[in-house]
N, C-alpha and C positions, 0 to 999 in steps of 0.2 A: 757620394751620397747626396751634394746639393742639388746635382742632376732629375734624380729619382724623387728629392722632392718636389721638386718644379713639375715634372711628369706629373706626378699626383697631385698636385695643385691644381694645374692645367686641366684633368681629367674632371675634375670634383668642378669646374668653372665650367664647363662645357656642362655639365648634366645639368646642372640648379639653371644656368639660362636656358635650356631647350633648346639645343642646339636637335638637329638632326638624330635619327638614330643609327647605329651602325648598322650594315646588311646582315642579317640574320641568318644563322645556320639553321638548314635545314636537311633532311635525310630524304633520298628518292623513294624509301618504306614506309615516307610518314601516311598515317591514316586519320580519315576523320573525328576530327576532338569536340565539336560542337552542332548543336544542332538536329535537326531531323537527320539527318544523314548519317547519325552515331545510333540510328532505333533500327532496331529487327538484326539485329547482327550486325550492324556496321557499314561502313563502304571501307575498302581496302584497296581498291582499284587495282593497280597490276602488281602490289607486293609481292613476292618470292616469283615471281615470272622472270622472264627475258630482259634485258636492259639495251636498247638501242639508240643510237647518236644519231643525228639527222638533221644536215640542213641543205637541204633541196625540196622541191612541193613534191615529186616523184616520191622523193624517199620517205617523206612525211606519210602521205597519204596509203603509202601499201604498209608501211610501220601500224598505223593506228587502225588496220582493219582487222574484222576476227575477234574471236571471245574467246580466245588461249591471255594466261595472264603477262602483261606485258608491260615493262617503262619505259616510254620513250622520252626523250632528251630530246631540246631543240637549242642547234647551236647556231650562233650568225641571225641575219636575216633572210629569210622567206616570201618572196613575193607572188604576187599572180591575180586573179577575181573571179576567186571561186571557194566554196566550203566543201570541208574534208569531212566526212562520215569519221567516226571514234567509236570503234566496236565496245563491247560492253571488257570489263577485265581489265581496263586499262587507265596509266597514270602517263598524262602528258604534262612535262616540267620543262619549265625554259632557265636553261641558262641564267648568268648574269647578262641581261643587254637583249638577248635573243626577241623574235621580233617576227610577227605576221604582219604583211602591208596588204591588204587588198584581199586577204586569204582569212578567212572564219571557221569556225569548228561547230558541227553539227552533233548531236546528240541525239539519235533517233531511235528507239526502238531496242534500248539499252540498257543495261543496267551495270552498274558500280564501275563508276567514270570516278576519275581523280583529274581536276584540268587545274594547274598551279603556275605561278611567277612568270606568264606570257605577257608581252606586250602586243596584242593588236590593233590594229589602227584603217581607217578608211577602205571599210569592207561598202563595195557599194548594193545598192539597191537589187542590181537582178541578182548576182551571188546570195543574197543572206543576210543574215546576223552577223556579229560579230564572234557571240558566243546565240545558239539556240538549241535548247534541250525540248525533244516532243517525246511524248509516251515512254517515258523512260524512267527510274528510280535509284534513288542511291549515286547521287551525284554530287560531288563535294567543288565548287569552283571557290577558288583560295587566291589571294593576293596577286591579280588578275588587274592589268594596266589596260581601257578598253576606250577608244575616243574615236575622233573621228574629226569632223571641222562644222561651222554654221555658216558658213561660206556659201553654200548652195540652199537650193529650196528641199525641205524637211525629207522630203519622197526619195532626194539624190541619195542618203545611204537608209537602210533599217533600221534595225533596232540594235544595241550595244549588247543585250544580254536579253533573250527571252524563253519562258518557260511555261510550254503548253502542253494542249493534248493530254490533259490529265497525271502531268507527271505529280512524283510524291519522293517524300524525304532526301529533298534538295539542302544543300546549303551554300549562303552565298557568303563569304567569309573574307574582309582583310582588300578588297577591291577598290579599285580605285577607277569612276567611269566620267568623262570628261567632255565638253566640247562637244554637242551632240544634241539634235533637234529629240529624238525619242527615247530614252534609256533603258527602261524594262517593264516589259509588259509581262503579265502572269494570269494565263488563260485564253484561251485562243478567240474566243467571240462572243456577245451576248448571247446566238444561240445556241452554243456549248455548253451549257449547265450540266444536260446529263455525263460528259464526259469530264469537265474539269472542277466538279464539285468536292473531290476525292484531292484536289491538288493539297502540299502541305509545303511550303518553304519558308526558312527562318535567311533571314538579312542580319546578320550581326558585323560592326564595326569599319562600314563600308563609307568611301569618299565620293560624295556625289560634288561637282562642280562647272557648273554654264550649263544644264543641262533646259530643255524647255518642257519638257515633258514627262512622266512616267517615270518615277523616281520612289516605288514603283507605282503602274498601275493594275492594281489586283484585281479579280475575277472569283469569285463563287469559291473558293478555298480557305483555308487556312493560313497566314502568315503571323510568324512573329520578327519583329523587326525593332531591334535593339542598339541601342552603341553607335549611331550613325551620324555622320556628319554632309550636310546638303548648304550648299554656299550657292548661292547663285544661281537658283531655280524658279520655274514658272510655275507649272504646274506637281506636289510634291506627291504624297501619298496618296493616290487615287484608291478609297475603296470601295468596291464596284458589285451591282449583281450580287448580293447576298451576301460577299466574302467578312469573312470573321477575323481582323487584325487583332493584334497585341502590342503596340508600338509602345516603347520603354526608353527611355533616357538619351533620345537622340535630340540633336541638336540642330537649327536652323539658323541661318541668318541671307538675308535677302529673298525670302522665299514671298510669293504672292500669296500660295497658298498651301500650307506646309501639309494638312490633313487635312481632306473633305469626302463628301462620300459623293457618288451619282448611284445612281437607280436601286437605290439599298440597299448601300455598303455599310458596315459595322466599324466599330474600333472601341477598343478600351485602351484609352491613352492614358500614361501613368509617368510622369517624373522627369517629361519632354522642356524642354526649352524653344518653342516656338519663335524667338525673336520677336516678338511683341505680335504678333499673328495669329488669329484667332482659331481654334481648330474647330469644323465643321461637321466633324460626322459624327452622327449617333452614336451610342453607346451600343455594346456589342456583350456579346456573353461569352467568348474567348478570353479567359481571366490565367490561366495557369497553362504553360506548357509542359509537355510532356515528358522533359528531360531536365537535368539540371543545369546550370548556368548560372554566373555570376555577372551584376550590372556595375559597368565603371560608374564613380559619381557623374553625375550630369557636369561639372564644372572641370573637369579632367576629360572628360571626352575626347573634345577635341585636338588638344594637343597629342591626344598617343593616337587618335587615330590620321590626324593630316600627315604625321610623320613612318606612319607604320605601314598604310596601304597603298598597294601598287605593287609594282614588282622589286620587293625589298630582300627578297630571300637567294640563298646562293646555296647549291646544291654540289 
């Protein structure tokens, strides 16, 4: 019995200090819980489909093509320098560990993608993104490990995570994006209006850290961006060209410039913790999102979220 109580001693000492959190269970079934990505029916990605294992770039890339519903698995590491198309139908989950080097996932022309618990890493400049969704909807990207290095000049890789060409009911959930001159852009160019003015993506509970740029920078759409932790960044919430934010209870510390706008951008900021940095952008008429949701206190933030995102889930 003295055992069992040391055990439970032990346990109860770990939680109260913040200790790490355990790796999370998760199901290859799981489907979208938050966010735009939960409206019009849902994203479900490749639930009740096919279930395939994979760790070669050959085997990856003919696994995740096609709009039959499909889950692929990725085991090991992955290498190469180049991005793989992800047909629409489909849920690509990594492992504990598993691991793209040089190889990025594309989102093109698709619709109800599930991309979860992958770690990619120094996808360079002619390849791609790390992660890039165009003209596509109903995309859930989830607890998602995406970096790269500062080591080179800004141009040597792209972007960690971007989303254009008009996409909608995106969610970016539980990510963790690192080391890396430009993070996330959303909207393909100033003169894109007529196409990416329909865009809608919610950012909730995401680890921004070292990042210099675009954390994110918006474009003519819709975003709500909640729960967010940014450590060590230059340029933070660009909202741009017309775009209408919701930003909510996130939290900054070292940022130069946590929220500002360029060429009239909008924001209704609400309950943020700036780290003493003033926030810049106008006020916006984006006031209520369209789904339900609950905000962590601003003062709790960041402990569950430094410790929760990235690739924390095991399938």
């Amino acid at each position: 019995m003295k055992w069992l109580v040391s055990l439970v001693a032990f346990a109860a000492i770990q939680i109260v200090s913040g200790a790490p959190e355990l790796v999370k269970r998760a199901s290859p079934s799981d489907v979208a819980n938050l966010g735009y990505a939960t409206l019009n029916g849902g994203t479900t990605g490749g639930a009740g489909g096919t279930t395939t294992t994979v760790s070669s770039l050959a085997a990856l890339t003919a696994a995740v093509s096609g709009t039959s519903k499909k889950i692929v698995i990725v085991s090991g590491t992955i290498t190469g320098n180049t991005v793989v198309k992800v047909g629409s139908n489909t849920s690509v989950l990594g492992k504990s560990g598993a691991s793209l080097v040089g190889v990025g996932l594309r989102v093109l022309d698709s619709s109800n993608v599930i991309i979860r618990n992958l770690k990619i890493s120094k996808v360079l400049a002619d390849a791609g993104d790390a992660i890039g969704v165009q003209n596509s909807n109903k995309v859930w990207l989830d607890h998602l490990d995406l970096s790269s290095d500062r080591d080179h000049d800004k141009d040597y890789y792209d972007g960690l995570l971007d989303l254009t060409h008009g996409v909608t009911e995106i969610t970016v959930t539980w990510n963790k994006l690192s080391n890396h001159w430009k993070g996330s852009l959303v909207g393909h160019s100033d003169s894109n209006g007529s196409e990416d003015t329909k865009i809608t993506v919610t950012y909730a509970y995401n680890y921004f850290s070292n990042i210099n740029s675009r954390t994110p920078s918006f474009r003519f759409g819709r975003g709500h961006i909640f729960n967010n932790v940014f450590d060590n960044i230059g340029d933070g919430i660009n909202t741009r060209a017309g775009a209408q934010l919701l930003v909510e209870n996130n939290v900054f510390s070292n940022a130069k410039k946590p929220l500002y706008s360029t060429d009239g951008g909008y924001a209704v900021a609400r309950g943020n913790d700036f780290g003493g940095v003033a926030n810049t952008a106008p006020a916006g008429t984006f006031t209520s999102a369209p789904y339900s949701y609950s905000l962590t206190a601003v003062g709790s933030v960041r402990s569950s979220v430094v410790s929760g995102a990235g690739q924390t889930l095991s399938f």
